[in-house]
PyMOL Python script that loads the backbone (N, CA, C, O; Angstrom):
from pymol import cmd

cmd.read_pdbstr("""\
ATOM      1  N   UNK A   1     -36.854 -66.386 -36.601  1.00  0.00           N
ATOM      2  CA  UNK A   1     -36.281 -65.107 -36.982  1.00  0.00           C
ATOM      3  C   UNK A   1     -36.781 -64.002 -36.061  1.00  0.00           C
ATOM      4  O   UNK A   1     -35.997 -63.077 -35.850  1.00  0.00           O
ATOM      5  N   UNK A   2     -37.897 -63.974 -35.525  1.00  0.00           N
ATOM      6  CA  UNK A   2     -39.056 -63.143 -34.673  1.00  0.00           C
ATOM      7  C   UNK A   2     -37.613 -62.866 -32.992  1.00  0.00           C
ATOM      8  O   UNK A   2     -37.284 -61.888 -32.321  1.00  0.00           O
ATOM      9  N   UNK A   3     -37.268 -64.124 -33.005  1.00  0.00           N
ATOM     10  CA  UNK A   3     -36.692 -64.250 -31.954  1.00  0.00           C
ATOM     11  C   UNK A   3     -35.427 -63.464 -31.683  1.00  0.00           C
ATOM     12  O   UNK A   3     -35.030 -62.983 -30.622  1.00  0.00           O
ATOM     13  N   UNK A   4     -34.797 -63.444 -33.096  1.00  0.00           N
ATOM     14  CA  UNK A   4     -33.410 -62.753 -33.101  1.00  0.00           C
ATOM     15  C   UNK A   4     -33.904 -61.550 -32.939  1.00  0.00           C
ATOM     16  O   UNK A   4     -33.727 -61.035 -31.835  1.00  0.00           O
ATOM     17  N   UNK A   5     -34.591 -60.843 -33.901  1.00  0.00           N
ATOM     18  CA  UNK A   5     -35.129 -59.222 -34.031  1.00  0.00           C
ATOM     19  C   UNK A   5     -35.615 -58.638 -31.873  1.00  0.00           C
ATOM     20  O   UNK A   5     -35.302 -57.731 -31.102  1.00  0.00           O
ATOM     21  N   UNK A   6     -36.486 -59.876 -31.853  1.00  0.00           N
ATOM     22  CA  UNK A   6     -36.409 -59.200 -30.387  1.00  0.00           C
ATOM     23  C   UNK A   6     -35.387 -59.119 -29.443  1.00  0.00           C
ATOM     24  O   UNK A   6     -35.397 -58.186 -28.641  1.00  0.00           O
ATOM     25  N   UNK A   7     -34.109 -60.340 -29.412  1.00  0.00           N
ATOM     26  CA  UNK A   7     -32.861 -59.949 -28.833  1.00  0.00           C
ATOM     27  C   UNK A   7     -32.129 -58.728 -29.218  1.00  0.00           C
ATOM     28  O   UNK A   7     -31.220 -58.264 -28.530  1.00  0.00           O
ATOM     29  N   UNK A   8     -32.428 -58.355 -30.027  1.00  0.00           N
ATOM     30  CA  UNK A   8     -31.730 -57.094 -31.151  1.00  0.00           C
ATOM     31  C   UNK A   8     -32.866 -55.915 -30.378  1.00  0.00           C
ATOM     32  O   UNK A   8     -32.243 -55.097 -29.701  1.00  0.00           O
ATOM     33  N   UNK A   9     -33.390 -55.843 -30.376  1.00  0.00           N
ATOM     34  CA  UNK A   9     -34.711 -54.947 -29.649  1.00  0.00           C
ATOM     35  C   UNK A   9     -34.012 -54.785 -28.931  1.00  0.00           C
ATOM     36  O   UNK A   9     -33.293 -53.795 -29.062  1.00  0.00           O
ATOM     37  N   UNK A  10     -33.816 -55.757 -27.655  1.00  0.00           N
ATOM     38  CA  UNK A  10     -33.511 -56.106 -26.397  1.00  0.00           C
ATOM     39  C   UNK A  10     -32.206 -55.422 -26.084  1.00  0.00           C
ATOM     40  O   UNK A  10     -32.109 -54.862 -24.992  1.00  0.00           O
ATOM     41  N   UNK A  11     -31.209 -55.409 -26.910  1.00  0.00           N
ATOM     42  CA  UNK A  11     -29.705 -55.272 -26.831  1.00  0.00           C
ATOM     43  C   UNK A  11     -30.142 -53.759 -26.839  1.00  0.00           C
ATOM     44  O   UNK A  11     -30.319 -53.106 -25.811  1.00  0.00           O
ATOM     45  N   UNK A  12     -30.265 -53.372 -27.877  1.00  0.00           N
ATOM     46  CA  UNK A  12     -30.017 -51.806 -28.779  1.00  0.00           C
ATOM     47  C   UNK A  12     -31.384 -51.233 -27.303  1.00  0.00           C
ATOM     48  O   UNK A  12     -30.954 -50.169 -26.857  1.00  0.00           O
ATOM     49  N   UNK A  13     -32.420 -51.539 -26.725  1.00  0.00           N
ATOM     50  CA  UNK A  13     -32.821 -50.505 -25.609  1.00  0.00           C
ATOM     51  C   UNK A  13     -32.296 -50.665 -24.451  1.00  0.00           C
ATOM     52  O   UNK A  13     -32.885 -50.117 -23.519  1.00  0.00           O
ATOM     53  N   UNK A  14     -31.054 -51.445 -24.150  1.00  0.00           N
ATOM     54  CA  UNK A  14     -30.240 -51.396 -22.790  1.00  0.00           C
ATOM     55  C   UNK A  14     -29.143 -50.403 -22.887  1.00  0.00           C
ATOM     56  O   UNK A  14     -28.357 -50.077 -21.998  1.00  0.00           O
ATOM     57  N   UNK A  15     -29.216 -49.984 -24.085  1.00  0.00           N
ATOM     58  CA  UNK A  15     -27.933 -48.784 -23.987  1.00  0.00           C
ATOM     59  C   UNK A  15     -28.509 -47.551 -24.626  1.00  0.00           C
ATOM     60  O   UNK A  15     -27.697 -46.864 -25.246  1.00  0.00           O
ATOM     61  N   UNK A  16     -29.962 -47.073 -24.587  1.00  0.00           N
ATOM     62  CA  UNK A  16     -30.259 -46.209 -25.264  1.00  0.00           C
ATOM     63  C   UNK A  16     -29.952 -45.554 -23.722  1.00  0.00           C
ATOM     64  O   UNK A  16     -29.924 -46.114 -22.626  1.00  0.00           O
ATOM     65  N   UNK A  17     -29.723 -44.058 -24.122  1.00  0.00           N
ATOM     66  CA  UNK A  17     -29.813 -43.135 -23.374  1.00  0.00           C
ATOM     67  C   UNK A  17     -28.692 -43.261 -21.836  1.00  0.00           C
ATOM     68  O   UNK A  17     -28.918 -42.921 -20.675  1.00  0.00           O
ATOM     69  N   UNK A  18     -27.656 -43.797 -22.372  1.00  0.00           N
ATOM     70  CA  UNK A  18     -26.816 -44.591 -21.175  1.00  0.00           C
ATOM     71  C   UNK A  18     -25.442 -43.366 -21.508  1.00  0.00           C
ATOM     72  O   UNK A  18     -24.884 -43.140 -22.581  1.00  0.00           O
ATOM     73  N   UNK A  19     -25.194 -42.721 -20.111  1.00  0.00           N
ATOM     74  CA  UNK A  19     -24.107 -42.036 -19.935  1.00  0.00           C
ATOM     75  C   UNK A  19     -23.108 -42.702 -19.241  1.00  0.00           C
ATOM     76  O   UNK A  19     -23.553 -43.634 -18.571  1.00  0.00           O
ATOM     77  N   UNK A  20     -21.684 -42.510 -19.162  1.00  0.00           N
ATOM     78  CA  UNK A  20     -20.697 -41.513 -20.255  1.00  0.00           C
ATOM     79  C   UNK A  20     -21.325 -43.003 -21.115  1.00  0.00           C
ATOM     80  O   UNK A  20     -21.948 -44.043 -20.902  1.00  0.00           O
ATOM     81  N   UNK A  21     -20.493 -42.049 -22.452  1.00  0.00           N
ATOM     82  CA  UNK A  21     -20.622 -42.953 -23.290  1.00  0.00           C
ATOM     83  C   UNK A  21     -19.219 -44.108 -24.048  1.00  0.00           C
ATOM     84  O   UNK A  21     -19.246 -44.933 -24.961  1.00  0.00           O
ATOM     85  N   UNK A  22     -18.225 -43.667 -23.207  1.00  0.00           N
ATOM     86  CA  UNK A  22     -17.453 -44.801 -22.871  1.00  0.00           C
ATOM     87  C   UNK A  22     -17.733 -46.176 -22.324  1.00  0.00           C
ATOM     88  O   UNK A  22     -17.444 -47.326 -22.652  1.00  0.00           O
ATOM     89  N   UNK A  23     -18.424 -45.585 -21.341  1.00  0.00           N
ATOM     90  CA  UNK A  23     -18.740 -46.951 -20.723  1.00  0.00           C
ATOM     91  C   UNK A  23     -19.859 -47.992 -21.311  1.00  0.00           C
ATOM     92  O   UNK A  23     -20.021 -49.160 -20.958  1.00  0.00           O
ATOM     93  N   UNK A  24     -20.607 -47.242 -22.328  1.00  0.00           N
ATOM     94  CA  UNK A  24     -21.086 -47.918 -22.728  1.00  0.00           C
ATOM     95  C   UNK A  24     -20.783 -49.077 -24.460  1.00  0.00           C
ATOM     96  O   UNK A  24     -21.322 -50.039 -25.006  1.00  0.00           O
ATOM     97  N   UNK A  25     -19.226 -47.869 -24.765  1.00  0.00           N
ATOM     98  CA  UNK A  25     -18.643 -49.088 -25.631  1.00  0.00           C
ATOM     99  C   UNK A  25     -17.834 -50.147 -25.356  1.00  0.00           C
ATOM    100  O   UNK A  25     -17.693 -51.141 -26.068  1.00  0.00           O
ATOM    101  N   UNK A  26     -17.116 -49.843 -23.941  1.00  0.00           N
ATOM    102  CA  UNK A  26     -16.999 -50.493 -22.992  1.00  0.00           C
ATOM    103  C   UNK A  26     -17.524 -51.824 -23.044  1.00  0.00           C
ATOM    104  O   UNK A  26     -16.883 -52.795 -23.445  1.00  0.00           O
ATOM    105  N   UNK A  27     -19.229 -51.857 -22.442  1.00  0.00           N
ATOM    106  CA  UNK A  27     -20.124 -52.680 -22.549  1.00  0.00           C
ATOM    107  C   UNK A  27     -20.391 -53.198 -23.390  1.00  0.00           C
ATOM    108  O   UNK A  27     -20.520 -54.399 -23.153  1.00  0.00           O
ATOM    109  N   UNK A  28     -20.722 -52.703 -25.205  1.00  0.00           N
ATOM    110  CA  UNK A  28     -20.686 -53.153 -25.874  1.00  0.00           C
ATOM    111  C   UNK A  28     -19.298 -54.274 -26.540  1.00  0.00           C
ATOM    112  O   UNK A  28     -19.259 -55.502 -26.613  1.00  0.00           O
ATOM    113  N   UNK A  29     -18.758 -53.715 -26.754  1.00  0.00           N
ATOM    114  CA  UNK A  29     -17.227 -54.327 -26.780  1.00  0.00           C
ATOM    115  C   UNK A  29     -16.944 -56.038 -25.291  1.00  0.00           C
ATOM    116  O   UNK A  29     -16.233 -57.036 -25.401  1.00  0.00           O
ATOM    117  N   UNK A  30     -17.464 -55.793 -24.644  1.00  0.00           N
ATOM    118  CA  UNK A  30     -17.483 -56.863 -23.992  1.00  0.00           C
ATOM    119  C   UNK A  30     -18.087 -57.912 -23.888  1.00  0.00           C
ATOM    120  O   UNK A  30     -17.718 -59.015 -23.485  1.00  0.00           O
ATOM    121  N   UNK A  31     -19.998 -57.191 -24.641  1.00  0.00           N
ATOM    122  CA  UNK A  31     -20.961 -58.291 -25.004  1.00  0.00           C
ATOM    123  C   UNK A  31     -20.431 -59.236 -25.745  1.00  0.00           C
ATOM    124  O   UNK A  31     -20.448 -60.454 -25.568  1.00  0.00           O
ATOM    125  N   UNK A  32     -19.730 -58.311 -26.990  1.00  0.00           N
ATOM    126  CA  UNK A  32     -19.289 -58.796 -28.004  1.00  0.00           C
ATOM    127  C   UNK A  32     -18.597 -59.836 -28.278  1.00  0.00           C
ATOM    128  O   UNK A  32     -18.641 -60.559 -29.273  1.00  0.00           O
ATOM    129  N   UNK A  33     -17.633 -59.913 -26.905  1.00  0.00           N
ATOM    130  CA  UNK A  33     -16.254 -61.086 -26.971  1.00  0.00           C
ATOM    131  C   UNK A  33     -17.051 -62.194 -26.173  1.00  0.00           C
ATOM    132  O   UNK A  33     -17.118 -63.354 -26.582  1.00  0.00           O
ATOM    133  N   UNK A  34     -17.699 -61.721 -24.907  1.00  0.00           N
ATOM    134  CA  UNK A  34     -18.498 -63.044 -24.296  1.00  0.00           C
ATOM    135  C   UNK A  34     -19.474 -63.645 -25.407  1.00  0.00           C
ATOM    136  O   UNK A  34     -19.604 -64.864 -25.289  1.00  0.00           O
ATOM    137  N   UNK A  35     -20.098 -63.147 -26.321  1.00  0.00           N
ATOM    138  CA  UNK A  35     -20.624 -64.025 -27.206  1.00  0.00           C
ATOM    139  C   UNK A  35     -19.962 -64.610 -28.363  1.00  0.00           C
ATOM    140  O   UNK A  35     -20.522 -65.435 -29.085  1.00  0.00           O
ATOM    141  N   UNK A  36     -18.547 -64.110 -28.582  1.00  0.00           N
ATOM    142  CA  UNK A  36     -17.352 -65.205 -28.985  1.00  0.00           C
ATOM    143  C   UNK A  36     -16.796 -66.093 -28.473  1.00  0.00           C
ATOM    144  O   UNK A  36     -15.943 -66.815 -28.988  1.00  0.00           O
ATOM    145  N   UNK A  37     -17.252 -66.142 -27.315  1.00  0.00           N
ATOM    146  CA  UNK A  37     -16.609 -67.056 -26.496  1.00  0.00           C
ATOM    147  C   UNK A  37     -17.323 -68.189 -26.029  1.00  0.00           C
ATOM    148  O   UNK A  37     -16.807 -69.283 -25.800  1.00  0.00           O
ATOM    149  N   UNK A  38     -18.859 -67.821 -25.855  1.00  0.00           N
ATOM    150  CA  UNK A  38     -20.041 -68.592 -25.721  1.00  0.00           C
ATOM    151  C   UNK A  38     -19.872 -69.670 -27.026  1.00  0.00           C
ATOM    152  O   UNK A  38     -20.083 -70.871 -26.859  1.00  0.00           O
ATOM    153  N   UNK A  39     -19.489 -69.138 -28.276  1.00  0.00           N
ATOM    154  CA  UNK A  39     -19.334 -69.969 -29.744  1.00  0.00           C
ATOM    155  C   UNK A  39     -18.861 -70.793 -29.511  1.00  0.00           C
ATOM    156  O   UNK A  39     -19.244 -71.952 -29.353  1.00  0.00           O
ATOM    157  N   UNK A  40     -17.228 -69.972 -29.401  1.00  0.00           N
ATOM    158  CA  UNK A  40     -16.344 -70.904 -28.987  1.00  0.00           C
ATOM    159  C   UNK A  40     -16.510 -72.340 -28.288  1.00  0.00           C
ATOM    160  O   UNK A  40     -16.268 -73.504 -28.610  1.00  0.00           O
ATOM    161  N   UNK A  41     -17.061 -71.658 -27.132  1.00  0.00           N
ATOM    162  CA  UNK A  41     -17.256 -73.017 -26.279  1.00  0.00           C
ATOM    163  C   UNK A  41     -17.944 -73.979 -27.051  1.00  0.00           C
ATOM    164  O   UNK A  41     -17.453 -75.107 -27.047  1.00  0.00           O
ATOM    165  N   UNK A  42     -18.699 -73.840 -27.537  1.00  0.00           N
ATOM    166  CA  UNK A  42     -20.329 -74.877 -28.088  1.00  0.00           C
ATOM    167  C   UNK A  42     -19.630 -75.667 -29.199  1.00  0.00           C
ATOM    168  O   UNK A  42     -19.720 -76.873 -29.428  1.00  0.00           O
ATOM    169  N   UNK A  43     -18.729 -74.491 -30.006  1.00  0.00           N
ATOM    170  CA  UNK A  43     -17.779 -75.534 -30.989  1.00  0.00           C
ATOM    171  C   UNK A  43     -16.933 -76.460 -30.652  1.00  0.00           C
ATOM    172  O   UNK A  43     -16.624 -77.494 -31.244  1.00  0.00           O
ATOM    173  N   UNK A  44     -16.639 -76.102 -29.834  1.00  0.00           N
ATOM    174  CA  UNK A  44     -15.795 -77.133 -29.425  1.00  0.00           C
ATOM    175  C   UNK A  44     -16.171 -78.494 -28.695  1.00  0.00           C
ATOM    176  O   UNK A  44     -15.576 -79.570 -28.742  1.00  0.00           O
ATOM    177  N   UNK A  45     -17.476 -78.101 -27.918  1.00  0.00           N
ATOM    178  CA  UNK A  45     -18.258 -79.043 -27.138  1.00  0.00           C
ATOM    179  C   UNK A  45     -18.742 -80.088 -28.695  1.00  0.00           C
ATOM    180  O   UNK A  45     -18.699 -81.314 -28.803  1.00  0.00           O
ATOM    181  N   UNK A  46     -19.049 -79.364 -29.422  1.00  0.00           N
ATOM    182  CA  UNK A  46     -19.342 -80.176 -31.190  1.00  0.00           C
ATOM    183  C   UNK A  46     -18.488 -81.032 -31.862  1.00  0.00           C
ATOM    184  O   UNK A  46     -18.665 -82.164 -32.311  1.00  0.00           O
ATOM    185  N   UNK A  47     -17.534 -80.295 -31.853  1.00  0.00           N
ATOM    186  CA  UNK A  47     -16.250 -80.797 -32.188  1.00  0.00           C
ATOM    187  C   UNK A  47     -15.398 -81.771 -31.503  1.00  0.00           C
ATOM    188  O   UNK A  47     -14.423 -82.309 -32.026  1.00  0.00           O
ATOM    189  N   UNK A  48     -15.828 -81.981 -30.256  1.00  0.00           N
ATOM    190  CA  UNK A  48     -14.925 -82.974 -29.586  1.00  0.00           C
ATOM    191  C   UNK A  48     -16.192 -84.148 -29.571  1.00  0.00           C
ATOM    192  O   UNK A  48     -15.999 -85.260 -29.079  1.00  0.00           O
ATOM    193  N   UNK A  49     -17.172 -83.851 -30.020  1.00  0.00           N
ATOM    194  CA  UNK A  49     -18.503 -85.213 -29.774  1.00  0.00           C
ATOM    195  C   UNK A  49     -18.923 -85.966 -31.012  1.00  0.00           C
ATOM    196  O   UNK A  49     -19.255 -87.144 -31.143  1.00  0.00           O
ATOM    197  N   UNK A  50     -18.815 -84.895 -31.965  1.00  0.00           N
ATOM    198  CA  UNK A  50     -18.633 -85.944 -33.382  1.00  0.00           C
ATOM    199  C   UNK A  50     -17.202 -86.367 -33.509  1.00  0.00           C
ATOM    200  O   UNK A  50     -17.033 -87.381 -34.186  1.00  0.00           O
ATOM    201  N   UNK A  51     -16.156 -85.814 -33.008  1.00  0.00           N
ATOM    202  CA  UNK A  51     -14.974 -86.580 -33.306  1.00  0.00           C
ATOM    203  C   UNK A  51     -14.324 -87.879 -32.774  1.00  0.00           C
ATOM    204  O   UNK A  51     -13.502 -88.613 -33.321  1.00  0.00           O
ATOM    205  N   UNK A  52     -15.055 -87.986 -31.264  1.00  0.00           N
ATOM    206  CA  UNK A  52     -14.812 -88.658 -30.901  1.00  0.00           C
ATOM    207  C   UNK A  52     -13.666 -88.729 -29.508  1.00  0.00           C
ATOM    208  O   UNK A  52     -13.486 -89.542 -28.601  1.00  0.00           O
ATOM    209  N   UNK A  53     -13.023 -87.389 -29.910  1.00  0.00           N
ATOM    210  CA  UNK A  53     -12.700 -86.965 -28.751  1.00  0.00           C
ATOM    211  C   UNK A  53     -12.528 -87.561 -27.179  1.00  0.00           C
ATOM    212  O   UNK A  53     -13.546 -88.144 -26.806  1.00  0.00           O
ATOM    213  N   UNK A  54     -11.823 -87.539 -26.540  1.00  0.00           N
ATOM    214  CA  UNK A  54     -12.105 -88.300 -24.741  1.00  0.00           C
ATOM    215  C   UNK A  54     -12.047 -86.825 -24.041  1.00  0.00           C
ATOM    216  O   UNK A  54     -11.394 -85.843 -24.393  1.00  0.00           O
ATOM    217  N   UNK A  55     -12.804 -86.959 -23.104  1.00  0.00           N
ATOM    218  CA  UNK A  55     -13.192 -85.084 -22.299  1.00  0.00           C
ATOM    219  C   UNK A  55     -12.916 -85.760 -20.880  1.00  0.00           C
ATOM    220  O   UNK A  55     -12.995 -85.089 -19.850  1.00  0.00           O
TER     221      UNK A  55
END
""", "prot")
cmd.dss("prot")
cmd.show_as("cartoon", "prot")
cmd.util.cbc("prot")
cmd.orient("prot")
């Protein structure tokens, strides 16, 4: 749990004090989908290995 709180640390002081502030929802908004997509991937890498799947 120690681990998440410090990625969360980590995230929230890369955009403190960051001008315009477009660009930084921008940034946020983009973290956001690459780590939907990171899921994505892993589920599916899961999903095709217990199923049985051919890759």
């Amino acid at each position: 749990m120690g681990t998440l709180v410090n990625f969360k640390n980590v995230y929230l002081e890369a955009f403190e004090n960051c001008r315009p502030t477009f660009i930084v929802v921008l940034l946020k908004i983009y973290s956001l989908f690459s780590l939907i997509m990171i899921f994505m991937a892993v589920y599916a890498f899961i999903h095709r290995a217990f199923n049985g799947f051919e890759f």
